[in-house]
Structures are given as C-alpha cells and as structure tokens.
N, C-alpha and C positions, 0 to 999 in steps of 0.2 A: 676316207675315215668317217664312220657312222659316231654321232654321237651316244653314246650309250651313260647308265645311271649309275656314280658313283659306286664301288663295290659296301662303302660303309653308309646305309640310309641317314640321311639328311636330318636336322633337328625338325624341321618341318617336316617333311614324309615321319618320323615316327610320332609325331604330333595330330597329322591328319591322320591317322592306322591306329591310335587311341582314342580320339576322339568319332570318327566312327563307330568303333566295338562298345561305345558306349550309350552311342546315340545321342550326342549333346554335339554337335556343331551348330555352329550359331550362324544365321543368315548374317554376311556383310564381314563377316572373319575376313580374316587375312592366314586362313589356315591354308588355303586349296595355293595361296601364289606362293607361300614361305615351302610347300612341297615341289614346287615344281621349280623355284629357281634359287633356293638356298638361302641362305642367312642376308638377303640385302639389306633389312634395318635389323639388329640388334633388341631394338626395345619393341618393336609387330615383334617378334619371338616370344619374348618376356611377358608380351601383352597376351597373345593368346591364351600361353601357359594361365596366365592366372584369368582372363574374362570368360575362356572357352573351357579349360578341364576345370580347373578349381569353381569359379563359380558356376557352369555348366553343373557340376557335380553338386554343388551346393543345393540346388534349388530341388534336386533328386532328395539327399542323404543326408543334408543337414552341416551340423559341426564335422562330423567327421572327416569333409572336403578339405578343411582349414587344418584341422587337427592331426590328422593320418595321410592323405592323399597329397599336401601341399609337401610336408618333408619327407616322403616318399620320393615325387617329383622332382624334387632338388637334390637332392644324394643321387638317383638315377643320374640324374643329367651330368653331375660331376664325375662320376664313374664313368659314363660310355663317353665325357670327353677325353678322361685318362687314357681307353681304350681306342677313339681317334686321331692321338696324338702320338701315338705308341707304335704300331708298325706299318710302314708302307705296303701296300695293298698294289704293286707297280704292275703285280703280272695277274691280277684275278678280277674277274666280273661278279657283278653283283650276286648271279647264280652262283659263285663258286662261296661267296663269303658268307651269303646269308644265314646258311643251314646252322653255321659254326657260332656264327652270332646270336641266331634264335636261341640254340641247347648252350650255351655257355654262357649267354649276359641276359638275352631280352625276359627269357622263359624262369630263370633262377631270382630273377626281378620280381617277377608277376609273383612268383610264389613267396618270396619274400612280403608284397604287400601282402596275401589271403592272409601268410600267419600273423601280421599282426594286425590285419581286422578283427580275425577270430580271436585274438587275443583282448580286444580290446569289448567286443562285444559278443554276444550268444549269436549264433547262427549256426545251419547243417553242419555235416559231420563234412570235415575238408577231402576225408576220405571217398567218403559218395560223391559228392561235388567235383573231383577231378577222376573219378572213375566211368576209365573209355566206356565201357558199356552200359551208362546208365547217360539222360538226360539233364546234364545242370538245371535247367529250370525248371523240371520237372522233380530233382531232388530237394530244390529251394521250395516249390509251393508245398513237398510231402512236409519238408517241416513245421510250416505255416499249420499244415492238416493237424498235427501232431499237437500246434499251439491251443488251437480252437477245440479242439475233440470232433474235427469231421471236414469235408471240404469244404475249403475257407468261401469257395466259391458260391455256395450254398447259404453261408451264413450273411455273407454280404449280399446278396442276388434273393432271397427267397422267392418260392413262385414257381412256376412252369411256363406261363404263357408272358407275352407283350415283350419289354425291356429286361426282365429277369431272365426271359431263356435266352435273348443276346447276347447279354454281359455274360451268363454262363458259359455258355458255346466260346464265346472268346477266351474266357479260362482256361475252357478245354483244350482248345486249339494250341495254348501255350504247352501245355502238360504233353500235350502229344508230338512236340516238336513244328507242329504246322506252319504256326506263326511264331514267330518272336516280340516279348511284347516291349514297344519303345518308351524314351526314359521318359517321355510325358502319360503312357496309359498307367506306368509302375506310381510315378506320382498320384495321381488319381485313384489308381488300387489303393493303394496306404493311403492314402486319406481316408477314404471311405473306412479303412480295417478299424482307423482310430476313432471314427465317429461310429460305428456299430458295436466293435467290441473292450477296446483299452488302445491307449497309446503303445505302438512296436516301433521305436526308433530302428532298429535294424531291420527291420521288415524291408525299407527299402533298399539299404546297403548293400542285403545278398540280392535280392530278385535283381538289381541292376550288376551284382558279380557275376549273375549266373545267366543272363541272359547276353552280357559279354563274351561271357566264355562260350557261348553257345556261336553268339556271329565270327568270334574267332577261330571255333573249328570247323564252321564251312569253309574260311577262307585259306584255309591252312590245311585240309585234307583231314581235318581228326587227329593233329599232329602234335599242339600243343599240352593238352589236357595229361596224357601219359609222359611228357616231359617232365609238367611239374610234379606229378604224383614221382617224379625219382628223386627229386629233391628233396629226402625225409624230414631233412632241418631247416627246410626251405628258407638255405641262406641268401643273400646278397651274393653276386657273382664274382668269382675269385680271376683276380687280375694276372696273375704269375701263366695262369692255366690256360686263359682264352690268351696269353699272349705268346707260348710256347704252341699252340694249335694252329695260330694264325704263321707265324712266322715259317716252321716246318710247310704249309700247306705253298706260302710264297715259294720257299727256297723247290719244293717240286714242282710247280708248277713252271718257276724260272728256270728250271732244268731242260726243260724242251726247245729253249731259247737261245742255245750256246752260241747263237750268231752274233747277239745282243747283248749277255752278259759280261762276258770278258773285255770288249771294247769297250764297252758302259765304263764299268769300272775304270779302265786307263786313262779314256778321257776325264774322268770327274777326278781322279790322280793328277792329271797335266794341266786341269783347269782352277784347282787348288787358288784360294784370292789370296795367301798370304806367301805364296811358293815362289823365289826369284826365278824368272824365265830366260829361256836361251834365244838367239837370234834365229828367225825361222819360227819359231811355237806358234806364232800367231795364224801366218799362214796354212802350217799341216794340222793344225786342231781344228781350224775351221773346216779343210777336204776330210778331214776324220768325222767330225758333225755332220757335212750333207752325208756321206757314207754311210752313215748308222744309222739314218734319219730314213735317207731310202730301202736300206734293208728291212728297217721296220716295218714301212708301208705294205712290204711285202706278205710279212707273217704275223704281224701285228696290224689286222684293216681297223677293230675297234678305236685303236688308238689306246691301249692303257699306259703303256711309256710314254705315251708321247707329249708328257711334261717333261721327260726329262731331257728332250733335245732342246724344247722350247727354249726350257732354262739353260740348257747349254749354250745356246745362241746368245740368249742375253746376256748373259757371264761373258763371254766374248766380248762382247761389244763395251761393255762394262772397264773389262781389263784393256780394252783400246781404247778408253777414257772416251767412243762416243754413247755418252748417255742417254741423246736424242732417239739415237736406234737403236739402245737394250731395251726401251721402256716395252715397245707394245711385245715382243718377246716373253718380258715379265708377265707381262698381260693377260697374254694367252698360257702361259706354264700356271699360274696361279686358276684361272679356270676349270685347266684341266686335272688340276693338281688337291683342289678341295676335297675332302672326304676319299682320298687315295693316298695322298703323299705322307700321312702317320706321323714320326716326328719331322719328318723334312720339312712339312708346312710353315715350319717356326722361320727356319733361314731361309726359303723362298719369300716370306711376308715380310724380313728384316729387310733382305738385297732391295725387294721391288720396293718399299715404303722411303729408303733415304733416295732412289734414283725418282721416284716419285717428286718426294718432298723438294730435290734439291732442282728438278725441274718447274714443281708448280702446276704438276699435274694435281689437284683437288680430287677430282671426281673417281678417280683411281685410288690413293688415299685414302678416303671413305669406303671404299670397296673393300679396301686390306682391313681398314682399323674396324668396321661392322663384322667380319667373320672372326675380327683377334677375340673384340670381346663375346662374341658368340662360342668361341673356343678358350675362351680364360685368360688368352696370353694379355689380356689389358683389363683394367680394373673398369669398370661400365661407369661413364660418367654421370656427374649429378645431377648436371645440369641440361642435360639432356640433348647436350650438341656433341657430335659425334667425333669430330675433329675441332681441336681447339686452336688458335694462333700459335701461340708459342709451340706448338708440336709442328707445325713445320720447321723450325729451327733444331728442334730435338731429333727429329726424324735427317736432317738433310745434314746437322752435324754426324753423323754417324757414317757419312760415305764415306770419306776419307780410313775412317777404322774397318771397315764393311771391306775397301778396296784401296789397302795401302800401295805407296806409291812402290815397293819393291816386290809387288806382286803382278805388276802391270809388264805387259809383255815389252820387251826392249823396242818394237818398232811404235808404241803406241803415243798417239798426238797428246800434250800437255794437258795435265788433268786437272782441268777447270774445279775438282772440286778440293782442291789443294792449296790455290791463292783467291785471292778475293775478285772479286768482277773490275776487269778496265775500267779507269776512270772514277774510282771512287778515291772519297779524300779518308784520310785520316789523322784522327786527332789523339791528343794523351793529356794525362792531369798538367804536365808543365805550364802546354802550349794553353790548357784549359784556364790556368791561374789566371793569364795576361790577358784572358777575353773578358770587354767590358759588358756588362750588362744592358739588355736597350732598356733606356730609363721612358720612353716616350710611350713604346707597346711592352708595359713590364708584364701583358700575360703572353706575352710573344711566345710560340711553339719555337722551339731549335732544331734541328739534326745534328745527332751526333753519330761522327763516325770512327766505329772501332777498328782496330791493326785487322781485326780478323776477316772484314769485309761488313759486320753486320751493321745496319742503319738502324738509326731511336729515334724520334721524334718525341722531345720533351719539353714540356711549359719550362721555359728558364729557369724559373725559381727551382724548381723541381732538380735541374741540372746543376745549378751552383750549390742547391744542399746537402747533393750525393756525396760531393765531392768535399766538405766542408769547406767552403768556400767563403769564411766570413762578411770579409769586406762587403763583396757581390750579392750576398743574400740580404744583409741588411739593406744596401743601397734599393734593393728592388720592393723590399718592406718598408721602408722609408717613403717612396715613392708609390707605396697603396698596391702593389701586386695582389695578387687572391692568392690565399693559401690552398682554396678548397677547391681547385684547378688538380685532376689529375691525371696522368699519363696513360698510353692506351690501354697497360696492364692492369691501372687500378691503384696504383700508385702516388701517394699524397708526396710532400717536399718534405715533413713531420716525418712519413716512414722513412725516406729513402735518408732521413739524417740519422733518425734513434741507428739505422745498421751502418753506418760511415763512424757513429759514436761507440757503438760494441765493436765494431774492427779496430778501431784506433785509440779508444778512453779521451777522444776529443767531447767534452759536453756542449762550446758556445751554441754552435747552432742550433741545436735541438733545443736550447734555454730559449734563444732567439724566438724561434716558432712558438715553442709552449703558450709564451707571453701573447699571440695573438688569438682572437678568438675563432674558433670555428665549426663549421657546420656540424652535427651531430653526425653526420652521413660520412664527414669525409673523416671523423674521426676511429668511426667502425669501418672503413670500406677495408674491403680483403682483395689481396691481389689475387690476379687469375690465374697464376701458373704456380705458385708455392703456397697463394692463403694463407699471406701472412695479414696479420692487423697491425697499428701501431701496440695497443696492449700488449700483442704477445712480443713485437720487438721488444717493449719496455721491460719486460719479465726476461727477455732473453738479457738484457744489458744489467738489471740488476738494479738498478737505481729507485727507491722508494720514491722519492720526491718528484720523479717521473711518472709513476704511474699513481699516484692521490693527481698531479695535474691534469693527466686523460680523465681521471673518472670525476675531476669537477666539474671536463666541458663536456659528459655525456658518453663515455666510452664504457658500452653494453658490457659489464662482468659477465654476462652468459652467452658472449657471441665466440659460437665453436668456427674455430680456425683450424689451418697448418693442415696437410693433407689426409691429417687422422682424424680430422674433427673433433678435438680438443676444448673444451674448454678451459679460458683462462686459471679459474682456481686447478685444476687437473693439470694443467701444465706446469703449474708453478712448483707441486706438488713432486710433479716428476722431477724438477730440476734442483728440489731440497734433498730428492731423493741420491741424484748423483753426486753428490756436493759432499752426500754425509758417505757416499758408499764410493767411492771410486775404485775400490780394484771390481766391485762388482759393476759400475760403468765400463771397464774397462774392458770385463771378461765377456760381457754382452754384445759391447761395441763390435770386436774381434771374430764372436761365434756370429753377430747377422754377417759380416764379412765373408767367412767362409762359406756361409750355408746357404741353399741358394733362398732368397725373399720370399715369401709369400706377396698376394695380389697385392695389399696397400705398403709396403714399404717396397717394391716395385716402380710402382707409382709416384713416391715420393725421387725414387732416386730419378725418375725419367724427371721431374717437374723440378728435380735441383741440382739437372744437366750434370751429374757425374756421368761422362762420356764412356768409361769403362764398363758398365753395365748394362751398356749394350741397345738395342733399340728396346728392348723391354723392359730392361731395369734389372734382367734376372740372371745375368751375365756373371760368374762368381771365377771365371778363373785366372784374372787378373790375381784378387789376392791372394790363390790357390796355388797360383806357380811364383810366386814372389811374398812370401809366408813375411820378410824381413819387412816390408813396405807395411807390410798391412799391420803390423806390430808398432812400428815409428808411427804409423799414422794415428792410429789408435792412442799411442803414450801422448802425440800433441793435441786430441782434442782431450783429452782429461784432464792434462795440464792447463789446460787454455779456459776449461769450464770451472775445475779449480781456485783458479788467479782471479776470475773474474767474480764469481758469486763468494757472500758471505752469507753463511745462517742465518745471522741478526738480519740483516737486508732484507732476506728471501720470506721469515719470518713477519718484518713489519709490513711486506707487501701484503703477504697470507692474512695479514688482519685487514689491512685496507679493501681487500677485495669481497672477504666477508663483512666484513661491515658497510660494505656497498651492497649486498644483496646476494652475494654469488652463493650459491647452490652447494654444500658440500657431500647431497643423495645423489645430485645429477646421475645418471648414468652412461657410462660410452659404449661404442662398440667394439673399440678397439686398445689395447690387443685380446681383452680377456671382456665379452659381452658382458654388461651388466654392470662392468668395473667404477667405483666411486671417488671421486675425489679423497672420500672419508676410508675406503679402504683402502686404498695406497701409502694413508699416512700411519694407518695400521699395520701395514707392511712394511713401512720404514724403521718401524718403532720410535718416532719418535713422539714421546709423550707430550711435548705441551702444543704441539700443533693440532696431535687428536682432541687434546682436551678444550680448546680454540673449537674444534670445528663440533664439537658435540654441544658446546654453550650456543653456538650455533644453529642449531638446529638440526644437527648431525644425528643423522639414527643409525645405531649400529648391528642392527637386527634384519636390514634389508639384505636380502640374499642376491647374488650374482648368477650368470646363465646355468654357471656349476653347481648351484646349492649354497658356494660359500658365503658367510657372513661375516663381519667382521670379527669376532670368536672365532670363526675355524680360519681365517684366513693369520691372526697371530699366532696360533698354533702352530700354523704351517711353515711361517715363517722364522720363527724361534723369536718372537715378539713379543720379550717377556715381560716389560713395562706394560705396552699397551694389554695382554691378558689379563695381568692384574689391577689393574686400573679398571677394565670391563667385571671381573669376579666381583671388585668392592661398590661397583654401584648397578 
C-alpha cells in the first residue's frame, strides 16, 4: 500500500498554495511542514494564517489585509471545514476530488474575495481581470496607464539610458507576461507611484491580485480565471451543491468495488458498539475483517479504505474489552482516516480519545485533540495547552458510553473500564464525618477516594469544607491551617464551601473562612476546568453579605470567569435576568437542550462533565429521544434558581459590585459580541438596575457587533420602561 495525499487538501497544503500565489512566504514558517504532515499543532495553523497571509499581506496592501482578507480567511476556513466534515471521500484520490473542489468551493471563494475588493476600492474592470484571453497583470498596469495619462512606467522611470531603461524593461517584462513581478518589487513599485505621483492605496491591492492570478494559471493549465468569470455574482460557495457533487461522484466510483461494498456495510452492521451480540460474533467478524482486509489489498493498492478495516480492528478489540490492543488500530484508522473520513472523523476521534484517555496514552490524545480543534469539534483553548488535566477524566469517562457493556461481544474478558482499578479504597461523607483532622500537619495533602475509582489529593481543609464539615474545619483553623493552600484544580477551601453552601443553604463554614484573612490571589484564583471564582459562586448562592465580604478582602469585580468569560456584574445581571423571566429560563434551558451547542456551550458541557453529551459536548440525542427527561430537568433547575435568588438580594449585590468599580460598558463575546452588562439590563427591562448602572457610568449609546444600542435593543425586546426612561433623558 502506497501512501498517497489525502483526496481533501490539507489546511496546510492550501495555506502553502495561497501563500505562494502570492509571494509572501516567510523564511522559518512552519508553512512547508503543516503541508506536508497536517494539522500537528493547532495554533503553527493559526500562527501562519495570521504572521504569513495576513501580515505577509500587510506589508503589500496595507489595512485591507486586517480589513478584507483577515474575514475573508476565516469564513473560507469555516466553510471548507463544513465541507471536510461532511462526506467520506472512502473510494477517490486526490485526482478524483480536486477538480470538483476547485470549480465548486476554492474558485467561487477567490471570486467571492475580487468582488468585495472591487467593492471596497477602485481597481480594473473584474471583467478584463479574469478574461482568458487577456494578461491579469498586464490588465492591472493598463489601468495604472489609464490613472497616470500614459505608461506608468515611464512616469516613474524617466530617461532612456543607466537605471531608468532597467526599471523600464522590467515593467515591460511584467506587461508582456515574461516575468512576474514579486510582492516585494510591487511594494517598491507603489512606493515609488506615491512618491512621483499621489498616494494609490489600491495600486498595490490589484497588481498583487493580478500577479497572483497570473502564477495561479501557470499552475493550473489557464483553468482558474474562466472559472471565476462564471461566477457572475461571485458568491461564496454553495454547500447543498459541492455536497450532492461529491457524494454522487463517491457512490460511482464505489460502484466498481462491489467486492468491498456490500461486506463493508455488514460488518460495520455487526460491529455496531451499542448492538447485544450473539455467541460466536466475535470470532466470525474478526475471519470477515482479515477477508475484506485482504480483498482490498488486492484492488484497492492505494489504500483509500483502508481506515476502515483499521478501525474495524479496533472496534473489535474494543468490544473484547482489550483496549491495550485497539489503541494502535485507532492509530493508524485515524491517520489514514484525516481529510477522507468526512463526517466519520468525529466518531473515529471520540472511540480513539476515551481508549486513549483511559489508557494514558498523552501523546496520542494530543494528536486527536490538535486536529479536533484544527476541524472545530473543540473550542481552541486559552491558555494555550493543548490537552488539559481534567480532560483525561472527561475523555476516559466516556468509554464506558462510547462502549457499553451490552454491546460487548458475549465472549469478551471484563471490561476494566466499567469498575474501578484493583485495590483502590473508597470512601463517602459518612465514613468522611468520623475522620479526624491531622492537627500536627494541618496543611497535610489527603487522598480521597471515590465509589467511582477516581483519586483527589486535597489539602485537608480544603476536604473538610467541601463537605461542610464544621467541627474539622474549625479545629484545623484553630490550629493555624492556611487557607490560601489550593488543590491541583485551583481550588480554594472558601470555594469549595460557598458550593457545599448553594447545594445545601448550609452558611457556617463559608462564615467560618470569610472571617479569615486571605491572600488577594487566592481570593480571585479560577479553577481550571469550570473557572469558577469565589465571586461568582457567591453571586451563584445569592447572599449579599457574602459577596461585600470578598470584595473587602480584594475580590477583582472585573475578573471574567465560568467558561464564557463573564464577568461578575454580566453575570449577575443574567441571573436577575432568570429570576424575573423564568418561563423564558425555561424555554431557553429546553431549546440549548435539543439544539445541538455551538463551540462554547460545548465546551462548557465537556468542563461540567455532563456525560451525555458526549466526548464533545455536542451530543443532543439523549434529550431528543427522551423529550419527558429533558422537560423535568429543565422545570428543576428553574425551580431551584427560583427558591434560591431574590430580587432584593441580586439587586443589593448589583450595587455592591458597582460601587466596587465593576464595569457596566465592559463588553463580552459571548453569546452576542459586543454584549454589555448595561444592555442586558435593557433587555430585562428592569428599570432601576438600568438606572443603578447609567448613575454609574453606564453609556447607553455604545453599540454591539450588530449595530445594536441600547435604544434598539429595548425596542427589540418590548422594553417599554427601559425606552422610555432613554426617550426622557
């Protein structure tokens, strides 16, 4: 089996193939290795995209790089991963996909950015410009001629003899097709144009469109140019179109394969991870794998199927509960499976990432979660480590759902990822009440171990205030423990009580903590897997007198938490919001439910381990086939958010937080760019909290990513106090 190059080019291959055509590769890129081996780091991707095209492009064209080109580039990229996730590509070679990809995505692209260059600035007629029979670059200097009243070359150059008939002849050379001129002599040309004749910001914009276009039709036979001149509305490429093109092209081409098709399908039928299996499966699916495995070799030398035995094999192995021996299976199907496997990629990265996680294979993990978010299925983290701690437990909780136990073939060995590891103890609150505290090392680390297998190592205090553990906690504060000791999530003894106090309306402990002093650090620190703060627990439990206590010992009003990046007053805001509106909490709650998440409430759900949503968080058909669950569940957190917050409460928080300083312009990104503390409360309508936040400092004229302002956003909302409140001042 020859290796050969994915049928759908790589982010890197059409990264190097742009950045060529334009002539801005930058020595010491990581353009040439992200084309030849694929998405290995995630943010080398992200880096090129903006140090090599965008500001490559920059130092050409100016604003228009950041302006035009940068969201350009980002809408592109999200479409052609739409279209890489979209259909398996199992039976065609790169020669077979390309052409279809060029004339339906890459080419309707290209033409989509001209028109809105041309739209944004004066340059050639786009007509000439993509017309086969004329020279792009030689159409871009006519216009130049056209600027000047004669050849530009002439006006910049005067002369006949020495350096003037050079720099001429090299003009000419452009004009005539000879040479093509690169994005540092077009630089240098427009310089020159602005210091002889007037500033032409476009001036460089087309001679680098048109001198592109030009290295893109040697490379391409003269192929492109008449592509995009059929694009008359040179739209953005239609997804319905290039995914009826592609699939049709598969199903023919997998027509000449009836050796491979028909058993394909059976086995991936019998191999099913959630299907009860009969006595025997195990053994005749595995003689039907090598069978179809070797038939392939036969008529398939490329290998284009040949992820799908891989992963046949591992699923095997998988469903015999040995996970030691599905791994490198996985290994190699995900390999071979990048940029061919369309939507399958998603459930081949889910299988390999929990047999990964729950083995403690790292370097494999990293492999999966650098192409997730290279492909979207993970939200890119922030902090710029690619795999976090706690996602091995998110990831390795998921075998068990990934490959439950009534899917596993009846002969297969006990499936280790269903009980906890031999030899671990476990403990519960009962057995926890009677443990006494070591008074001698009161910052003593503990192990605590859960029913479920998983191990914590936590400073004691920290343990006894989870749990509300009064006695124990005092006795260790008594005895001079440190408060500002925290566990390896980031986790203070202060946090872990304010959520033992919102579970349960137990106050002593967290009274107990408040009263001591502490570090400014450990009062802002954020966990690392939900980022939470104590502030925002304290705004989650409701309690005033809780949260004037943080912000006397130094608790940041503008430290954005929770996995949206919130800030305190913004959140608080949202939870007066639910309080005063719950059937619309309710009808929200219910529709993210069904619908599948977008990237950050994704995100949130992997980081606040609701297991039903899957290894990505985007998993919706739990509440989809169980409509009654997701309804009860829904009527208990409203009830529960309800019971617990009052207006007055939420209200006298809202002043203590601005009267500590907090922000009520700040702006977020999420859900709606641009969104304010102060237009949310616009949204709610309720009038004395806007008027609270405008004596504040609150401006209600600043506009959102949409345009909106607070004026259009109470319009929108039927936000009849807050409008009139705005009309009268």
């Amino acid at each position: 089996m020859t290796k050969a190059l994915p049928p759908y080019p790589r982010f890197g291959e059409c990264i190097a193939v742009l950045a060529g055509t334009l002539d801005i590769n930058k020595a010491g890129s990581d353009v040439g290795r992200l084309a030849r081996e694929g998405d290995f780091d995630w943010e080398k991707l992200d880096g090129v995209i903006n140090e090599v095209l965008v500001d490559g492009s920059r130092r050409v064209i100016g604003d228009a790089a950041q302006s035009i080109l940068l969201p350009w580039l980002v809408s592109v990229r999200e479409a052609y991963t739409r279209v890489v996730l979209d259909v398996p590509l199992d039976s065609l070679g790169r020669s077979d996909a390309q052409p279809i990809l060029m004339e339906k995505f890459f080419v309707p692209a290209a033409a989509n950015l001209l028109q809105q260059i041309h739209n944004a600035m004066p340059g050639p007629s786009l007509q000439l410009l993509l017309a086969k029979e004329l020279d792009p670059v030689q159409v871009a200097l006519e216009w130049l001629d056209s600027l000047v009243g004669g050849p530009v070359e002439k006006l910049l150059y005067p002369g006949s003899t020495g350096s003037a008939r050079t720099e001429q002849e090299k003009v000419r050379k452009w004009r005539n097709g000879i040479d093509l001129p690169s994005s540092q002599s077009i630089q240098l040309f427009c310089r020159k144009l602005d210091e002889c004749w007037r500033k032409t910001p476009s001036c460089a914009t087309w001679l680098l469109i048109a001198s592109a276009l030009a290295r893109l039709e040697r490379q391409t036979a003269g192929s492109v140019r008449p592509l995009m001149l059929s694009h008359p509305d040179h739209s953005s490429p239609v997804g319905n179109s290039i995914h009826a093109i592609l699939s049709e092209l598969v199903k023919s081409a997998g027509s000449i394969w009836p050796e491979l098709a028909e058993p394909g399908r059976k086995l991936w039928h019998d191999l099913q991870r959630t299907s009860p299996k009969q006595v025997g499966d195990q053994d005749r699916t595995w003689r039907e794998i090598q069978s179809l495995e070797s038939t392939a070799a036969a008529i398939d030398p490329e290998g284009r199927s040949a992820y799908h035995y891989e992963w046949m094999k591992g699923r095997w192995h998988a469903m015999s509960g040995q996970y030691q021996e599905a791994l490198p299976h996985y290994e190699q199907a995900f390999e071979l499976a990048c940029y061919r496997a369309g939507h399958q990629i998603k459930e081949l990265v889910s299988e390999g990432s929990c047999i990964a996680a729950f083995l403690g294979k790292k370097p494999f993990l990293k492999r999966l979660k650098h192409v997730g978010i290279a492909l979207g299925l993970f939200r890119k983290p922030e902090s710029g480590t690619v795999l976090e701690d706690w996602e091995f437990d998110q990831f390795a909780q998921q075998l068990s759902i990934r490959f439950p136990a009534q899917g596993r073939f009846v002969e297969s060995q006990n499936d280790l990822s269903a009980q906890p590891m031999e030899g671990w103890l476990f403990i519960d609150k009962d057995t926890l009440s009677k443990t006494l505290p070591d008074l001698k090392a009161v910052n003593r680390v503990r192990a605590v171990h859960f029913a479920n297998g998983a191990v914590r190592r936590w400073p004691q205090l920290r343990l006894f205030a989870t749990f509300g553990l009064i006695e124990q906690t005092k006795a260790l504060l008594d005895a001079g423990a440190s408060v500002d000791d925290l566990d390896s999530s980031g986790a203070s003894a202060l946090l872990c009580a304010l959520q033992h106090a919102e579970a349960t309306g137990q106050r002593e402990v967290v009274d107990l903590l408040l009263a001591q002093p502490h570090h400014i650090a450990t009062i802002n620190a954020p966990t690392q897997r939900k980022r939470l703060t104590p502030l925002m627990c304290a705004i989650d439990l409701g309690w005033p007198h809780v949260v004037e206590a943080l912000v006397a010992q130094g608790a940041d009003v503008e430290k954005r938490a929770l996995t949206d990046n919130q800030s305190p007053l913004y959140y608080l805001v949202s939870q007066l919001f639910h309080k005063i509106n719950p059937a619309r909490m309710a009808s929200s709650l219910l529709e993210k439910m069904m619908e599948e998440p977008d990237v950050v409430l994704q995100d949130t759900l992997r980081r606040f381990g609701v297991g039903m949503a899957g290894t990505f968080g985007s998993d919706v058909s739990g509440p989809r086939s169980h409509p009654e669950l997701a309804i009860a569940a829904t009527k208990l957190s409203v009830s529960r958010h309800i019971t617990r917050h009052t207006v007055s409460n939420l209200m006298r928080i809202a002043a203590d937080l601005l009267k500590a300083g907090a922000n009520p312009n700040a702006p977020h990104t999420y859900p709606v760019p641009g969104r304010t503390p102060l237009m949310l409360a616009a949204e709610i309508d309720l009038i004395e909290l806007f008027d609270l936040m405008i004596r504040h400092d609150g401006n209600p004229l600043i506009p959102d990513s949409m345009g909106q302002n607070c004026n259009g956003i109470a319009i929108a909302f039927g936000s009849r106090n807050v409008y009139n409140y705005l009309q009268r001042n």
